[in-house]
PLY file of the C-alpha trace (Angstrom):
ply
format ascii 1.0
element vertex 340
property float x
property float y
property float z
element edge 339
property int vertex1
property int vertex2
end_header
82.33 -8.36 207.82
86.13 -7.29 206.95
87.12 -9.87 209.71
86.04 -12.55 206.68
87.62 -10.30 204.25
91.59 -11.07 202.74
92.18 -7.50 201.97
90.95 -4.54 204.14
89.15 -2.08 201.17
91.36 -0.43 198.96
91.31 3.30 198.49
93.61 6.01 196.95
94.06 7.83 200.20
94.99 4.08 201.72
97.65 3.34 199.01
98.90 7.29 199.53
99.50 6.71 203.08
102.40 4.11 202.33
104.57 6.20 200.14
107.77 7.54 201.59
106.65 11.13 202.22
103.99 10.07 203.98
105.17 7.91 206.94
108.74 8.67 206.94
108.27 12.63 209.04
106.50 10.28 211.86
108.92 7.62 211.68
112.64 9.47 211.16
113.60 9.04 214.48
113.35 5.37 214.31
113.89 4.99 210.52
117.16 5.11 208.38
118.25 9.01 207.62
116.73 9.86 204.21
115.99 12.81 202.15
112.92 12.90 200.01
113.38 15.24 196.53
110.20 16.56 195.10
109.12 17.76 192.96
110.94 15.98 190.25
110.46 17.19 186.11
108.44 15.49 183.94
111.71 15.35 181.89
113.20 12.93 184.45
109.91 11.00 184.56
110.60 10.77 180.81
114.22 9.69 181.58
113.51 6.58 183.43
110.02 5.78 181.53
112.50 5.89 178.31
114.33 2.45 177.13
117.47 1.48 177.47
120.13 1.82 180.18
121.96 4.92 180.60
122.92 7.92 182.35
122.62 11.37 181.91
125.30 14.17 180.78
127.27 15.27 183.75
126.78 12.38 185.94
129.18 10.32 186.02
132.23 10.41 187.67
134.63 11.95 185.57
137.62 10.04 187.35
136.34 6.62 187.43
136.48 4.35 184.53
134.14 4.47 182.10
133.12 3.17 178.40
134.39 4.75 176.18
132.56 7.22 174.87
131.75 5.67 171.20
129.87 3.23 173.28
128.04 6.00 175.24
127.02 7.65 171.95
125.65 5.10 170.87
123.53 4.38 173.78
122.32 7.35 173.64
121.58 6.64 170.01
120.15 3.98 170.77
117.38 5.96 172.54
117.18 8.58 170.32
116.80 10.91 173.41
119.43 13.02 175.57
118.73 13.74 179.28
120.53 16.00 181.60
119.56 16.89 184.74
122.52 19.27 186.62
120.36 20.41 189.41
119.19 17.30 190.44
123.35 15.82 190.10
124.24 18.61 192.80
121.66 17.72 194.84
122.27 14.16 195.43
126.41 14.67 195.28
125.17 17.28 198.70
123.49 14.35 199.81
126.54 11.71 199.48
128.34 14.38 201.17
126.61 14.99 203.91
125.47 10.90 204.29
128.91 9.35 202.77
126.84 6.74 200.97
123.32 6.64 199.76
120.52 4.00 198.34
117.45 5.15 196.24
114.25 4.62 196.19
111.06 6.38 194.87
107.54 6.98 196.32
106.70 3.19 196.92
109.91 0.99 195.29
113.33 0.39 195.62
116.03 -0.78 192.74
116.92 -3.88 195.00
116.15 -6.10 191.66
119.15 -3.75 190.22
121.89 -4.36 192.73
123.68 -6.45 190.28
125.00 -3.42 188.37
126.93 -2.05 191.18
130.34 -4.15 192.99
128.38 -7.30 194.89
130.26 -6.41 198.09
128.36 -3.06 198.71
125.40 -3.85 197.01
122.91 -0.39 196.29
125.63 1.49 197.03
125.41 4.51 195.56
128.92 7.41 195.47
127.94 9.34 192.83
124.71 10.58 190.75
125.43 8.27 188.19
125.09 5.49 190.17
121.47 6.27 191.27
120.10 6.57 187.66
121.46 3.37 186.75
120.22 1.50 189.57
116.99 3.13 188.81
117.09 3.08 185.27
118.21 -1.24 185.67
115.24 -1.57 187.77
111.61 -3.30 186.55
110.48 -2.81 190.41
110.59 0.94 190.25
108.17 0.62 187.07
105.15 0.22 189.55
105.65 4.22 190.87
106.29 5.53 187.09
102.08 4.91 185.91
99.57 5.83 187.58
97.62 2.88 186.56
99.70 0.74 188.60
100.02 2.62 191.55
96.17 2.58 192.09
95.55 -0.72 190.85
92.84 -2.19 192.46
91.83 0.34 193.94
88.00 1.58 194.52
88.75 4.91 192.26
86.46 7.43 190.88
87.53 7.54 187.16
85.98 11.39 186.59
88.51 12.52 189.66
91.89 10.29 189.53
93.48 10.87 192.81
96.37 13.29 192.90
100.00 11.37 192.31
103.52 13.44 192.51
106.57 11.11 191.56
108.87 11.38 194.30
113.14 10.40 194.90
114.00 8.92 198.41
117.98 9.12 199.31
118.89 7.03 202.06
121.93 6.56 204.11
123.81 3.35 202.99
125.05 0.93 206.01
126.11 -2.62 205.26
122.74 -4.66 206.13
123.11 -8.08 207.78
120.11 -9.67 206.19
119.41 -11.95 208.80
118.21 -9.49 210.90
115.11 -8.51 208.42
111.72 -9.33 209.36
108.42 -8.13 208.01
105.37 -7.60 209.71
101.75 -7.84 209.50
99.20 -5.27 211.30
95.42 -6.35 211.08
92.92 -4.41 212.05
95.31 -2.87 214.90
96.81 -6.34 215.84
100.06 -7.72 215.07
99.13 -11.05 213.81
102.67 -12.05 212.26
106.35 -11.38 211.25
108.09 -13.23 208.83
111.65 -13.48 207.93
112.62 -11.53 205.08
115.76 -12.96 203.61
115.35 -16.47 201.77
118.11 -17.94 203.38
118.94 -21.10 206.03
120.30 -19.68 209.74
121.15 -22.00 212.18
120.82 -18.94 214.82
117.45 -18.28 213.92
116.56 -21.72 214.66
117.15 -21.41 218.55
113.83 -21.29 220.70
115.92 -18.49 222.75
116.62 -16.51 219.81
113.20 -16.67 218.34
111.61 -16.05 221.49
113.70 -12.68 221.75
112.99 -12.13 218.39
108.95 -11.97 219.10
109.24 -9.98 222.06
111.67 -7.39 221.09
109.11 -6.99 218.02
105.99 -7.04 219.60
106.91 -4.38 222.05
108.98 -2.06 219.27
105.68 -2.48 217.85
103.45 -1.47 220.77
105.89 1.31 221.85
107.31 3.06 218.45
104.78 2.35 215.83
100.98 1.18 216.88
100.10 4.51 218.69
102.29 6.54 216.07
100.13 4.70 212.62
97.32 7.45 212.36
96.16 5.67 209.01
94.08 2.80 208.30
95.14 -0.04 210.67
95.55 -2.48 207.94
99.86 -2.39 207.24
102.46 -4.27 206.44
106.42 -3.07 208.28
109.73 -4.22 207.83
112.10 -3.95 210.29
116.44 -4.34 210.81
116.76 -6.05 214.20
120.13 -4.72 215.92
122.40 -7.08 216.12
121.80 -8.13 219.61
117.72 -8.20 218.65
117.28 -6.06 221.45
115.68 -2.69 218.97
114.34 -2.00 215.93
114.71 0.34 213.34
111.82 0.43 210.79
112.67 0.05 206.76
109.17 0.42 205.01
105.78 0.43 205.50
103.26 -1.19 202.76
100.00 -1.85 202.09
98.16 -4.57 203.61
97.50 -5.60 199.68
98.19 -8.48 197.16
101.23 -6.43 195.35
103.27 -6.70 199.29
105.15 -9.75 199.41
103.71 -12.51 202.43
107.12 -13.88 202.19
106.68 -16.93 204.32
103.09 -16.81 205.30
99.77 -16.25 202.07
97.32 -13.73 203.02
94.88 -17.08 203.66
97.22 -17.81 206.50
97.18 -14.02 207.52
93.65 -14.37 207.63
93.36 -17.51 209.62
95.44 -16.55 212.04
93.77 -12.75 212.42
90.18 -14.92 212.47
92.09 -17.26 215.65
92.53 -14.19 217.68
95.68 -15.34 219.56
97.36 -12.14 221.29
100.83 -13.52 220.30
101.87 -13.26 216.39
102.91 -15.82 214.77
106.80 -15.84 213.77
107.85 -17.74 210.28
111.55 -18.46 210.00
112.85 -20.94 207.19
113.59 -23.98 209.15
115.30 -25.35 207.11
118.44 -25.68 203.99
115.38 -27.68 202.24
112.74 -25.53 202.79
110.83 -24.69 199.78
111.65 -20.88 199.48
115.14 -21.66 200.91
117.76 -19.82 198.66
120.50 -22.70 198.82
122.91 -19.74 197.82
121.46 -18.58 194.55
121.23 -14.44 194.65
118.09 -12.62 195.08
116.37 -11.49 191.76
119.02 -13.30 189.67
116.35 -13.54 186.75
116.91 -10.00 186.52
120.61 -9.92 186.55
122.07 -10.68 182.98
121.37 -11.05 178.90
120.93 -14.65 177.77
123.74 -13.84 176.00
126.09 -13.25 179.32
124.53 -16.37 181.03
125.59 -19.05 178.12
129.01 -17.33 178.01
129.60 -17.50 181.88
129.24 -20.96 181.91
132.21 -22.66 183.91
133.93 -19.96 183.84
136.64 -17.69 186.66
134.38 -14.34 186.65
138.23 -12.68 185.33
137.85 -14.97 182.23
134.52 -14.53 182.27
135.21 -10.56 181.80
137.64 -10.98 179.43
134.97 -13.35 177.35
132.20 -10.54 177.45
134.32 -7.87 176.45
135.55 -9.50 173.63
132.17 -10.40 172.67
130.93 -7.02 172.82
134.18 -5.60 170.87
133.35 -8.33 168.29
129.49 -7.80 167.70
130.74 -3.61 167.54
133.33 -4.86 164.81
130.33 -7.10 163.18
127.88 -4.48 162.95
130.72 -1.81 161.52
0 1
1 2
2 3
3 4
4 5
5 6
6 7
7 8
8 9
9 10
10 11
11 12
12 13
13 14
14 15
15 16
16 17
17 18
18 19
19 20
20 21
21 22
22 23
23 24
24 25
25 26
26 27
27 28
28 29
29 30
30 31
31 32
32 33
33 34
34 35
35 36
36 37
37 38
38 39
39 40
40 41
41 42
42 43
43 44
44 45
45 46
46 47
47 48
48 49
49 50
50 51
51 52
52 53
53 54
54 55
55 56
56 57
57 58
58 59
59 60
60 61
61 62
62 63
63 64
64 65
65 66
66 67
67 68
68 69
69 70
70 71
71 72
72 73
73 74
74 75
75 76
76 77
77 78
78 79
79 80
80 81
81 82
82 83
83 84
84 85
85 86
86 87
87 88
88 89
89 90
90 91
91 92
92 93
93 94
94 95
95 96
96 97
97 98
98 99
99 100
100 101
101 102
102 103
103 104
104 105
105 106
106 107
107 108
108 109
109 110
110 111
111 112
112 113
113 114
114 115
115 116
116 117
117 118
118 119
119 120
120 121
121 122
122 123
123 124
124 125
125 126
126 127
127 128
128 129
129 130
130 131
131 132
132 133
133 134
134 135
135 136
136 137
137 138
138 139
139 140
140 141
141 142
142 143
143 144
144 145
145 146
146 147
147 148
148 149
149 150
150 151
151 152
152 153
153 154
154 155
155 156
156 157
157 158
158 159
159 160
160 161
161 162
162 163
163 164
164 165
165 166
166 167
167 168
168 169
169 170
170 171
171 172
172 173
173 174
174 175
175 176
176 177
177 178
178 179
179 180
180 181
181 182
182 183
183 184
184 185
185 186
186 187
187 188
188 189
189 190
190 191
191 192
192 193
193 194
194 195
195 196
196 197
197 198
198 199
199 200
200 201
201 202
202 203
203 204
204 205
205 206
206 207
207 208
208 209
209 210
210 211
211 212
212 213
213 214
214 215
215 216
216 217
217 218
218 219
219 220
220 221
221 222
222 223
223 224
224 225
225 226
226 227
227 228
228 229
229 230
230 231
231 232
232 233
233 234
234 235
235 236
236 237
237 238
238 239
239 240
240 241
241 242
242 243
243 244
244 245
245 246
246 247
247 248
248 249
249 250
250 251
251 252
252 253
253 254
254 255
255 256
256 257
257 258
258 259
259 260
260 261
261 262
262 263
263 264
264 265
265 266
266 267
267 268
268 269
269 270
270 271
271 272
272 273
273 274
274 275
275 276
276 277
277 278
278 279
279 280
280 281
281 282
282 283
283 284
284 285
285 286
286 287
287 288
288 289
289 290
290 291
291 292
292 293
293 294
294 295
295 296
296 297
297 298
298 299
299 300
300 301
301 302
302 303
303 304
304 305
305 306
306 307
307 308
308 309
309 310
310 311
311 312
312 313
313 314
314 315
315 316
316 317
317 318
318 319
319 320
320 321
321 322
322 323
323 324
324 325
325 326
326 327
327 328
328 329
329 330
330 331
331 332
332 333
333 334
334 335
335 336
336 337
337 338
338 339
């Protein structure tokens, strides 16, 4: 019976149903503003399937800082490719326009494991088309929506008829997020079984039987009012959601599969699944209770194996981030000098 089951059966048309395009027309009204760009070349499939980190001719801002432009040809070098992509640059610098500030995202993924390479105190933040492809281009999440292998893996596919894939950009409005305020939920089978906090951190706040009692309610019934009659698919999914700041609404981030590649966060799908087979009508809220709680943060960034070179790491060591700069530039002027 798929009560017993971990995982509801996965098909192409499932996994389909959680990309961007998909859910986002039902959901705008209670979602962040976004623009979806498609179809996108195969030439800018090429560009972020291609190695190293760069950015196209023409996108950069031509009156920020930049390297200088040795270093740029010989990224480019590096690569042994050249991408430009000017229709595509004046569409997103409409869409900073008209939003101020945006974050991308493709069909299924978002850069977050990028955010290093843009200023820490508006992280994602993206001003100009240049900014985009390098959080995209920094990114080994947004790998998963480049192959069609790994979009449909493990799913029940017909090899002689691949399902039909289009690569897809997602522009969305930048705010300031308060983290705290992130929760993800789980939807079996048409119940809400339970919500988990998103961000790895300790809050004394969230620790209040007041707070997380609002917390469950004003979730449960955004659920029941904005989303449950709304979710026309299979009614096996996964939502995040940013609380407002007085946890009295909701406004809904993502939607994933109910699958092994979303993230329990504080729950495992054998927990999902004992609490779906329990059949309490309340779901079951997971907040980390704690500075030592196993997943607990304690203050160390999100995704920092993906932030810097080995190199950078032994260098930084004890070090002001000013003389840290200093250090790195001078290392990189010195292996340019070695290899002249």
């Amino acid at each position: 019976m798929s009560s017993h089951r971990i995982f509801p059966l996965q098909t192409s048309d499932y996994l389909l149903s959680f990309q961007f395009s998909a859910w986002y027309p039902t959901f705008s009204s209670i979602s962040i503003k976004s623009t979806i760009i498609r179809p996108l070349s195969q030439a800018f499939k090429e560009y972020l399937d291609s190695d190293g980190i760069f950015v196209p001719e023409g996108s950069e801002n031509v009156f920020a800082e930049s390297p200088p432009s040795d270093q740029e040809d010989e990224d480019d070098a590096a690569v042994g490719q050249s991408f430009s992509f000017p229709d595509l640059d004046e569409r997103i610098r409409q869409i900073i326009k008209e939003y101020g500030a945006i974050f991308p995202k493709l069909n299924f993924s978002s850069p977050k494991d990028a955010s290093w390479v843009l200023p820490p105190s508006s992280p994602l933040k993206c001003t100009y088309p240049s900014d985009v492809y390098i959080l995209l281009k920094s990114s080994d999440f947004i790998s998963h929506d480049l192959n069609i292998d790994t979009v449909f893996e493990g799913c029940q596919c017909d090899p002689s008829n691949p399902p039909s894939y289009q690569l897809e950009l997602v522009l969305r409005k930048w705010y300031p997020i308060d983290r705290s305020r992130e929760f993800r939920c789980f939807v079996r089978e048409g119940r809400l079984i339970g919500i988990s906090q998103r961000d790895t951190n300790f809050y004394d706040f969230m620790n209040e039987p007041q707070t997380q009692n609002k917390i469950l309610e004003t979730l449960r019934r955004f659920w029941e009012d904005k989303i449950k009659s709304e979710w026309h698919g299979q009614q096996d999914y996964v939502f995040d959601v940013l609380m407002t700041r007085d946890l009295s609404r909701g406004h809904v981030l993502d939607f994933n599969p109910y699958a092994p590649r979303t993230d329990p966060l504080l729950f495992t799908y054998d927990q999902l699944l004992s609490v779906f087979t329990q059949g309490s009508s309340t779901p079951e809220l997971r907040i980390i209770n704690s500075p030592l709680h196993p997943v607990a943060s304690r203050n160390a960034p999100a995704y920092q194996h993906n932030m810097l070179p080995m190199e950078a790491l032994v260098l930084s060591s004890g070090r002001e981030i000013n003389d840290f700069s200093d250090l790195w530039r001078n290392e990189i002027q010195q292996s340019v000098n070695d290899d002249d």
